[in-house]
C-alpha positions in Angstrom: -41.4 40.0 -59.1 -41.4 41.2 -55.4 -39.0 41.5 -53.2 -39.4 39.7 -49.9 -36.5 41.5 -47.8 -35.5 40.2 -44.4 -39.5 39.5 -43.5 -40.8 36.2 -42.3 -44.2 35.2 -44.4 -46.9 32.3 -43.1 -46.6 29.3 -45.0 -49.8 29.5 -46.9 -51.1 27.5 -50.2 -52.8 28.6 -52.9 -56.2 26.5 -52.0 -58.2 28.5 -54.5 -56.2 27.0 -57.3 -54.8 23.8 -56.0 -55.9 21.5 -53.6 -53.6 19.4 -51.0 -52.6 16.5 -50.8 -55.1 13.6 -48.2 -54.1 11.7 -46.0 -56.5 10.5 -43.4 -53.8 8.5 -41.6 -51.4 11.2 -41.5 -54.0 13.4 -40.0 -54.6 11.1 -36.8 -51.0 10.3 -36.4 -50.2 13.6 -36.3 -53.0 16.4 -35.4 -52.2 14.5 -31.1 -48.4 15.9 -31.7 -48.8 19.6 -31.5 -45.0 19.8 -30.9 -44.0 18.6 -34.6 -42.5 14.6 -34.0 -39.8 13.4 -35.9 -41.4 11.0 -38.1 -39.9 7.0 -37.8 -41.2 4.2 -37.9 -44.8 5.5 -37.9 -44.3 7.2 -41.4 -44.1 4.0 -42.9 -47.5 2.8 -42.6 -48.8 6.7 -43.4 -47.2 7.8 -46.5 -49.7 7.1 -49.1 -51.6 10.1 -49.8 -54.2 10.8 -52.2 -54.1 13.3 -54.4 -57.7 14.9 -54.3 -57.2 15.9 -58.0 -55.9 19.1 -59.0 -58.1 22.2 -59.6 -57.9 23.1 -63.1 -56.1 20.4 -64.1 -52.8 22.1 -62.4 -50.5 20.1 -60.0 -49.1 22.4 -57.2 -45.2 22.5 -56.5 -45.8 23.5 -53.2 -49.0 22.9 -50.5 -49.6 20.9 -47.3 -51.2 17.9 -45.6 -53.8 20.1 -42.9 -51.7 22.3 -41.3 -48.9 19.4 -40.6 -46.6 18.5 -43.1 -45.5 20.8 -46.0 -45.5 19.0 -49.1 -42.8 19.7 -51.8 -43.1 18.0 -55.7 -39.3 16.6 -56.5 -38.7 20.1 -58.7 -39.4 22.3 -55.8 -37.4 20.5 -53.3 -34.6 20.1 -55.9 -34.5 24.2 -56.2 -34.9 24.9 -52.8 -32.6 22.5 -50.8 -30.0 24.8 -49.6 -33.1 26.7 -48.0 -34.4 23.9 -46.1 -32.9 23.6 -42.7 -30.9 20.0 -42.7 -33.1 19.1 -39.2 -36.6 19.1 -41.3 -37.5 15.3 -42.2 -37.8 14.4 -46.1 -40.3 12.1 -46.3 -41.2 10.2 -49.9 -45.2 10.3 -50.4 -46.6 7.4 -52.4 -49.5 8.9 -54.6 -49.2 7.5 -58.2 -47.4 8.7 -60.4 -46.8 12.0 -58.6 -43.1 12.5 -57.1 -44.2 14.2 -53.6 -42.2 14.9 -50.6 -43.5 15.6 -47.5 -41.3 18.1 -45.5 -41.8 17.8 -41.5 -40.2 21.1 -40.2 -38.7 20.5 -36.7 -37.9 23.2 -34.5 -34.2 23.3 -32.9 -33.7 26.5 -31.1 -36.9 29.0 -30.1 -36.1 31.9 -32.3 -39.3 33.7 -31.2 -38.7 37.1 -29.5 -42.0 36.8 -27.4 -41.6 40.1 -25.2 -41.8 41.9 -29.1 -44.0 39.8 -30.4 -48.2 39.3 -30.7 -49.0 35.7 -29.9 -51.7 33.3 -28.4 -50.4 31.7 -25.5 -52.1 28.8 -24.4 -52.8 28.4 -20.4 -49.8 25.9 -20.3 -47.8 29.0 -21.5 -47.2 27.5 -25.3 -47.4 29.9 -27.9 -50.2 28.5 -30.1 -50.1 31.2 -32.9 -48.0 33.6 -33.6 -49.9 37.1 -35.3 -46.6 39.5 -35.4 -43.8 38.0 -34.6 -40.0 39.3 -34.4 -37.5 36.3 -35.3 -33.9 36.0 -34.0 -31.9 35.4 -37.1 -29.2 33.6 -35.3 -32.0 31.0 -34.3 -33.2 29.7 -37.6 -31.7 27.8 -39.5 -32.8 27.6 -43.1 -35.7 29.3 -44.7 -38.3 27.4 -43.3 -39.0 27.3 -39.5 -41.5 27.0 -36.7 -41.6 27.4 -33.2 -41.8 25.0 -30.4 -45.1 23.3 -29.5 -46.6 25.8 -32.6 -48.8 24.4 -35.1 -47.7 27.0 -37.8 -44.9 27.2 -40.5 -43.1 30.4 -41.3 -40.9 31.1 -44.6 -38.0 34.0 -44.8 -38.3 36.5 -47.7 -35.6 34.5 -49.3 -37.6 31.4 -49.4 -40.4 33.4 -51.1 -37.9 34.9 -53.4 -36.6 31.8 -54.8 -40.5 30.4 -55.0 -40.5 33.1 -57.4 -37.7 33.1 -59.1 -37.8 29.1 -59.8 -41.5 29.7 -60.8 -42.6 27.1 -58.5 -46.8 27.0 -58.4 -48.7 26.6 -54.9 -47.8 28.8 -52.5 -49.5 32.1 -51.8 -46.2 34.9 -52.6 -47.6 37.9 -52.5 -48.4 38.4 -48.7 -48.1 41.1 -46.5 -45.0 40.2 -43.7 -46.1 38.4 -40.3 -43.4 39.7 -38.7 -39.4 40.8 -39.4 -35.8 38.7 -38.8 -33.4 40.8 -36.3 
């Protein structure tokens, strides 16, 4: 088992071996809000997702909905709850007899160090995507972060770590950094 040190991974699913979870009305509801919404009343009508079927008959612990919601089965949230930052949104996903959660990671503080970092910047002056990024520490909080107005999801070496450790099945752990906590 690797390592992950004080690197900062993108959040990315094994989609070769599992598939994610479907949600058309999810998708529309949330593909307009590029800044990551928290989730009310609107979640209600959007929470049932259909599983597409697993791949080789394997359910994932760990994949997404698009590039939106992270998606946690109850054993992986369970072993990684002190990772998860207590701002992200825990939201129950109706699909059978599956026990999903979808995670909606909200951004609190910036903790992009942009001046050190290589990102798209959209002509409004929003960072769109982050290639190599340097991370203020003292800005995350938990294991699991994004950026503001930024599509994508970052985990800590920690976070990959106990993927590992836990033997959760899903997520892609043997990446090479995006970027580095300071």
């Amino acid at each position: 088992m690797k390592k992950h040190g004080e690197s900062v991974f993108n959040w990315v699913f094994s989609a070769n071996e599992y598939k994610s979870l479907d949600s058309e009305e999810v998708y529309q509801m949330l593909r307009k809000h590029a800044h990551r919404p928290a989730l009310g009343k609107q979640w209600g009508a959007a929470r049932s997702m259909a599983l597409d079927g697993p791949k080789n008959g394997k359910m994932p612990d760990l994949t997404e909905e698009t590039q939106y919601l992270q998606i946690f089965s109850r054993r992986a949230l369970d072993s990684l709850l002190q990772l998860i930052p207590r701002s992200a949104q825990q939201l129950k996903i109706e699909c059978g007899d599956y026990d999903y959660w979808a995670l909606n990671v909200l951004w609190t503080k910036d903790a992009l160090v942009t001046d050190e970092s290589e990102c798209r910047i959209s002509v409004d002056g929003d960072v769109t995507s982050v290639k190599k990024g340097v991370f203020r520490r003292d800005a995350i909080e938990g294991e699991i972060f994004t950026v503001p107005r930024c599509l994508e999801v970052y985990v800590t070496g920690k976070f990959l770590n106990a993927v590992e450790e836990h033997g959760l099945k899903g997520l892609v752990t043997d990446l090479e950094p995006m970027g580095r906590l300071v």
